[in-house]
N, C-alpha and C positions, 0 to 999 in steps of 0.2 A: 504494500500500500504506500505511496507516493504523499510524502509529509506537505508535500506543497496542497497539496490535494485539500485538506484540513483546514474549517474555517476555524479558528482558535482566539479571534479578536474578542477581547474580554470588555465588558461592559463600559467601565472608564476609556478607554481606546474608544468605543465608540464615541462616547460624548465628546471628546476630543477635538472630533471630528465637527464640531457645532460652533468651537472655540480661536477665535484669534490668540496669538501669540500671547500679548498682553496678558489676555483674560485668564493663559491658563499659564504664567508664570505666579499670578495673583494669587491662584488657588493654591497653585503649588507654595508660596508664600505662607498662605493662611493655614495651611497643613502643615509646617513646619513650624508656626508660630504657635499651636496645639500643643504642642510638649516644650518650646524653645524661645528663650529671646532672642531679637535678631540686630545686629547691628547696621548704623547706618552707611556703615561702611563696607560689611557685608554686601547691599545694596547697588552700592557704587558700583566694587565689581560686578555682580551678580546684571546689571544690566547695562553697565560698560554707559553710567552718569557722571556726570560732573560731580562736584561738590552741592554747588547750588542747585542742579536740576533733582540729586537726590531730595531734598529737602523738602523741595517742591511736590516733587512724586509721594513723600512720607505725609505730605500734610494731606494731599487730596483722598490717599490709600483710606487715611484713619477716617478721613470724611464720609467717604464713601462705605465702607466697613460698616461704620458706626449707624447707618441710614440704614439698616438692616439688624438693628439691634433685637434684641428679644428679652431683655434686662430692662431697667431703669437706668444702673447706671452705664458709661459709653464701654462697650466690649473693648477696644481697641486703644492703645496711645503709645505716648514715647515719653521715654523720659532720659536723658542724659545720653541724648545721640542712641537709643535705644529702645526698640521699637519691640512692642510684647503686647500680653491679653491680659486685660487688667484683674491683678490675682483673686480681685472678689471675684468675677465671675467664674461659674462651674463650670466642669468640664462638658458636662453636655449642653450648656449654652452655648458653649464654644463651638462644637458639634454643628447645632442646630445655629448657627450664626455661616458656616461655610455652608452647610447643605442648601442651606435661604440665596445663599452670593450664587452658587453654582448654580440653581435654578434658576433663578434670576438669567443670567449669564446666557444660558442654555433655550429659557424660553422666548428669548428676546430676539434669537439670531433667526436670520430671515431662512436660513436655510434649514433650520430645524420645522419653524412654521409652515415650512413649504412641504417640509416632508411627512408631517403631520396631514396637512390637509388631501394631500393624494393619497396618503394610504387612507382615509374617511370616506373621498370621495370617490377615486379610483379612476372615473372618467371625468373630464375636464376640458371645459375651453379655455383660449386664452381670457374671452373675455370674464369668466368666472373668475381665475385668478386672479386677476387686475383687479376687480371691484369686490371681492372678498379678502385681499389679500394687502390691497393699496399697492399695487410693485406697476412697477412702466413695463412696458410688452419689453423694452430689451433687456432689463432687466430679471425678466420671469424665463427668457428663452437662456440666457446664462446659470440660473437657478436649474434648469432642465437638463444642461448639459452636468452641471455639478450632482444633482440627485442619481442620475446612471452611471455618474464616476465613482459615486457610494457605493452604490449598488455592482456595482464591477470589484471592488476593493472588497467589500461583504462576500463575496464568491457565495450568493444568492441565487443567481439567477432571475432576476426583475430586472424591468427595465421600463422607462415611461416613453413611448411612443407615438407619432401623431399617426390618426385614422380617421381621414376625410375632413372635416371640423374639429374634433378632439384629440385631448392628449389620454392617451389611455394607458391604467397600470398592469402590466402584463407578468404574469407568472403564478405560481403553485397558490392556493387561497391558502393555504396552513401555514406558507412559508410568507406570506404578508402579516397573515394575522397575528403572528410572534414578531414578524417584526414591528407592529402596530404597537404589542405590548411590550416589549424590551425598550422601544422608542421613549415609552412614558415614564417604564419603570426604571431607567440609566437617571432620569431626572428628578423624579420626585421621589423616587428610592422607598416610596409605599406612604409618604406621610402626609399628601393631601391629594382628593379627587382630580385627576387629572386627562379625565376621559371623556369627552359629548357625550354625557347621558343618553341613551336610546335602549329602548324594551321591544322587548316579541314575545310571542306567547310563549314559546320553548323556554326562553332565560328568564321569564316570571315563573316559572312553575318549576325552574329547576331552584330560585331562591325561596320560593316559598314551600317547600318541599325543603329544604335543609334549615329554614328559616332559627330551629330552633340549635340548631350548632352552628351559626353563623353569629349569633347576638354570645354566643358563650366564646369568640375573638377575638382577638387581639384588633385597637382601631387599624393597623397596618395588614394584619389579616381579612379585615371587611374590606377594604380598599382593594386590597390583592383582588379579590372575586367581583369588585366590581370593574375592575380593570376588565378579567376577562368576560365576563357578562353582558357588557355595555360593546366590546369587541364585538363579539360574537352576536348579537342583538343588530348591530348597525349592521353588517354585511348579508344576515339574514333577512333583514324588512328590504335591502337592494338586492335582494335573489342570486349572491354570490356565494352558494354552495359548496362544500367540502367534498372532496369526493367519497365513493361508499367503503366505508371500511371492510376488512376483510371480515368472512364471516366467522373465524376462532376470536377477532378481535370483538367480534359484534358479541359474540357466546360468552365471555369473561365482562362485556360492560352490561349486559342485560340480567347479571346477577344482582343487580344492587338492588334494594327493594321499592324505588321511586319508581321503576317500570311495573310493580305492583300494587300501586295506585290507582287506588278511581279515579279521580280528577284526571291522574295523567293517563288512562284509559278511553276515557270519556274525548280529552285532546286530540285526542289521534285520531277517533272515528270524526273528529271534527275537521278534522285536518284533509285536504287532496292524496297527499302521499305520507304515510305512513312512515316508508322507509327512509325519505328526508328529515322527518320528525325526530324519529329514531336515531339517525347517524348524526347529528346535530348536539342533542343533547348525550348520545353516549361518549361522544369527543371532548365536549366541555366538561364532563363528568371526570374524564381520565387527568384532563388536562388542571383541573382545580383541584382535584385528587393532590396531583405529583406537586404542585406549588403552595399548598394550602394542606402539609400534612395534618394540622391540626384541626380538619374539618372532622374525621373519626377519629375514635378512641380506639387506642391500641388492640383493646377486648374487639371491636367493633369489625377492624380492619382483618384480623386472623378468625374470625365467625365467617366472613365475606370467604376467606381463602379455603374452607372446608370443604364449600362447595364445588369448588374446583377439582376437587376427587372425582368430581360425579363425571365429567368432560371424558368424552374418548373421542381421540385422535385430534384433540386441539395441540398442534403443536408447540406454543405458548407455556402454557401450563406443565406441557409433556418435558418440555425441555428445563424450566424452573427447577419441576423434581427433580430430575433426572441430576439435576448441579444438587441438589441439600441432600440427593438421599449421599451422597459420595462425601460432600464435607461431612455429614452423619457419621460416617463410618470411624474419625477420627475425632470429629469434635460431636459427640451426642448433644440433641438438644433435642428438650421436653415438647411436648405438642405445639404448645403455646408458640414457640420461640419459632420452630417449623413453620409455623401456618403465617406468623407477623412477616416471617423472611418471604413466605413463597408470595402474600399479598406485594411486598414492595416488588421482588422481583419481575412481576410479572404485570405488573402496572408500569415499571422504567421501562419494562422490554419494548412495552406500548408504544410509550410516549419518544421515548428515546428515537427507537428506527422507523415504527408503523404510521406515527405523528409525526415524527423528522425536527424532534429536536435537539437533535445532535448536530444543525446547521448552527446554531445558537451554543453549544457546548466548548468546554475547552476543556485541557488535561491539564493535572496537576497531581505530584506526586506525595501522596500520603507517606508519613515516616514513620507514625502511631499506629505500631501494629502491635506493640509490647513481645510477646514470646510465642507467636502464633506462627504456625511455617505458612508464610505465606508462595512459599512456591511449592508447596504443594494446593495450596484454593486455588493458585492463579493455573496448576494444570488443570485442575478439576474446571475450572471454569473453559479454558480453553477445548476440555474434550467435550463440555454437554452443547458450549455453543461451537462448536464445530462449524454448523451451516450457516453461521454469520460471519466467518473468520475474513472472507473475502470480501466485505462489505465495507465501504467506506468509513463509516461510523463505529466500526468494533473496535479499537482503540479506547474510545469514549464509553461506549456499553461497558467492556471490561473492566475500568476502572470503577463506573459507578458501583457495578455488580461487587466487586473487593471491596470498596466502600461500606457496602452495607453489609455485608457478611461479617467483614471483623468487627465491625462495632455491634452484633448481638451477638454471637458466638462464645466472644468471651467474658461474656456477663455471670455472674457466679451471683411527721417531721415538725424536723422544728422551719426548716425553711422550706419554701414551697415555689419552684422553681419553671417560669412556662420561657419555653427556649425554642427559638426564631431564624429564620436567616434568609433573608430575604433575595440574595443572589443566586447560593447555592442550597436548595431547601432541601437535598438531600443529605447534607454535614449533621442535621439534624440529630440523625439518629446517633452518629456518634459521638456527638458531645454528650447524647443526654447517656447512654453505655457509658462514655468514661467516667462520668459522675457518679453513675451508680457502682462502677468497680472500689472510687475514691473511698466515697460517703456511703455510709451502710440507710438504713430507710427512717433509722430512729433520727438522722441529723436532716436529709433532705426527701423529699418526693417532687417526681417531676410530672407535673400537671399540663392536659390540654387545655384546662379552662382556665382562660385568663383570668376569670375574675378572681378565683382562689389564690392566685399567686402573688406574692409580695415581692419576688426576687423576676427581672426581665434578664434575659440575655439574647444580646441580637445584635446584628451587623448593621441596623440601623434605628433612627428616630422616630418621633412619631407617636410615643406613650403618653398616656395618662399616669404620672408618676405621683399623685398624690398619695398615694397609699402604698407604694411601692418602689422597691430597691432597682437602679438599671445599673448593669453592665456592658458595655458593648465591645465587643469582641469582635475588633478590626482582620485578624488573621488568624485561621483556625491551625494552620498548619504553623505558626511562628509559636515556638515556643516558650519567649519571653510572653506571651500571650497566654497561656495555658498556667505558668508561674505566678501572674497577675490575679488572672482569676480566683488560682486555687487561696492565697494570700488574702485576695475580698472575700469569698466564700467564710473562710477563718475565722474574719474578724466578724463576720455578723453572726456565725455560730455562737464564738465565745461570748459575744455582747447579749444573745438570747441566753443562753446559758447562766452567765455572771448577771445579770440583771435582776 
């Protein structure tokens, strides 16, 4: 398999992409000024200033910083040629003071707004864009060529095209729709609506049908699903359909019990086609599933995989087993642990290559394996998926699949811990495994309802922190990262403890 081959651009690279030089020296500034003070001299070189033009630049920076405050008092100043984040304010101020500049930043640039509004609308004239958009016709024809230079670079396969009067968006609906939603979510990183609301029947009955594990979420968790909702809602009231999924994929989403619903019984016979109904919501099911782990409960998700016994000749499923029953053989695991595995398994297998988003994936190499042989999981894996091995994407399947395996496999309060990550939602599972190898169940439990939890952990902002502890947990793999945590963890125990 041909490494060029591999789209591996990671979320930040993309926003990047949105950002003038300036903007993202700025950021990169205010990401260093998070842990550092900076000098003004630092400055100088750092962008090859005068003396006085630094001065100049430091006075407008803190201006402009400070015009995005989220404090009372000014986030931002200098003191003795010395430019830093004013020690009162907190660390997640600080946080949520760049996420504010970067959005900012990001939603301002014409070429993001450009690229927003073709993937909404998808067909286009010019003169739509000009008077939606305010851009001069030579300017929108420059914009056009920039969007297909993205999209060349993305190694996507879209392109925006003219056809007779319009400009039309050409390529895979699955492979727009993630990029509709990666679009919104590189920006607002899950912490405020950022989607043109739009409903269909399919996406009301799929939230009103989960209705009641959705209010039990995290506020970045309901966002998340309205991101995809409001997606998948808009392109279905414009009749831009998914195509049919296969039928072992169609047999593994028609287990969930929302297709055992009246209402969404009744829907269907209301509906022209049935099987559009069907392939629509069991897509967005798998798809909310894999980003929104916290929509079921653990019990919930391994009940769902039992049934999965009952399947003959779903290759899917067949192959799942055929990888636990073989780690089995060395690392035994209880029913329970089985059935959690063979659920994620065969949901990423889905989403991964049958949905394709592994165009959207990148690799990265896990080191926290502790004393587990992982080359023997990774033959085991390599013999059951066999018939993916030639596939572009198995590189990224393989990893996820090692991913999830060591972090239940080797699993053997006073704090009550609901844990998040909103780039990679599959790390999930192994933070909350390492915690539970750490902390025995008398110090933590790790909760899918938000509301129980006093402790966050998450790779981003966006909490309701009145009653509750945040951590955020910029790199899972760094392991001054893991040392931190374990350190904060400590101290709130002892304080629960000693109190």
């Amino acid at each position: 398999m041909s490494a060029q081959k591999e789209n591996t651009i990671i979320p930040e690279e993309i926003a990047a992409m949105f950002l003038n030089e300036l903007q993202l020296k700025k950021i990169n500034l205010l990401n260093m000024l998070s842990s550092n003070s900076i000098s003004l001299k630092y400055l100088e070189n750092h962008f090859s200033f005068s003396r006085r033009k630094v001065k100049d630049f430091s006075k407008k920076f803190i201006d402009e910083i400070n015009s995005f405050n989220v404090n009372p008092i000014n986030p931002l100043i200098e003191v003795n040629d010395i430019l830093l984040f004013n020690p009162k304010l907190g660390k997640n101020d600080r946080r949520q003071i760049i996420q504010k500049v970067r959005e900012n930043y990001i939603e301002t640039s014409s070429m993001y707004r450009f690229l927003i509004y073709v993937l909404e609308n998808r067909k286009v004239t010019l003169n739509d864009i000009t008077n939606n958009l305010v851009y001069s016709e030579s300017y929108t024809y420059k914009l056009i060529v920039k969007l297909n230079t993205l999209f060349e670079l993305l190694k996507l396969n879209l392109s925006l095209n003219k056809l007779n009067n319009y400009y039309v968006l050409t390529g895979e609906e699955i492979i727009i729709r993630y990029l509709h939603y990666f679009s919104v979510a590189i920006v607002s990183k899950g912490t405020k609506d950022s989607v043109s609301t739009s409903n269909s029947i399919i996406t009301d009955l799929f939230i009103n049908y989960y209705k009641k594990r959705i209010e039990k979420l995290s506020p970045v968790g309901k966002i998340r699903i309205k991101y995809f909702t409001s997606i998948f809602a808009l392109q279905i009231n414009n009749h831009n359909y998914l195509p049919r999924l296969e039928a072992e994929v169609m047999e593994i989403g028609n287990i969930h019990n929302i297709y055992k619903d009246k209402k969404f019984n009744k829907t269907l016979l209301l509906d022209s086609s049935k099987q559009y109904v069907l392939n629509e919501l069991i897509s967005l099911d798998f798809l909310v599933s894999y980003f929104t782990q916290e929509l079921r409960t653990d019990s919930e998700k391994a009940e769902i995989a039992k049934s999965f016994s009952k399947f003959v000749n779903n290759s899917i499923v067949d192959t799942c087993m055929e990888l636990l029953n073989q780690i089995n053989s060395k690392y035994p695991m209880n029913h329970f642990t089985f059935n959690l595995l063979l659920y994620h398994l065969c949901n990423n297998l889905v989403v991964i290559t049958h949905l394709k988003l592994h165009n959207f994936m990148y690799l990265r190499k896990n080191h926290y394996y502790g004393k587990l042989d992982t080359h023997f999981i990774e033959e085991c894996i390599d013999t059951s998926l066999d018939k993916y091995k030639t596939h572009i994407e198995y590189s990224k399947l393989k990893s996820n699949f090692l991913h999830i395996i060591t972090s239940e496999i080797s699993l053997t309060p006073h704090i009550c811990i609901y844990i998040e990550f909103f780039h990679q939602p599959e790390y999930k599972s192994f933070i909350s495994s390492t915690l539970r190898k750490i902390y025995n169940n008398h110090l933590i439990r790790i909760t899918e309802n938000y509301a129980d939890a006093n402790v966050i952990i998450s790779d981003t902002t966006g909490y309701d922190l009145k009653d509750k502890e945040y951590y955020y947990f910029k790199n899972i793999f760094d392991k001054s990262s893991w040392v931190q945590l374990g350190q904060y963890l400590n101290e709130i125990i002892m304080n629960n403890n000693l109190s």
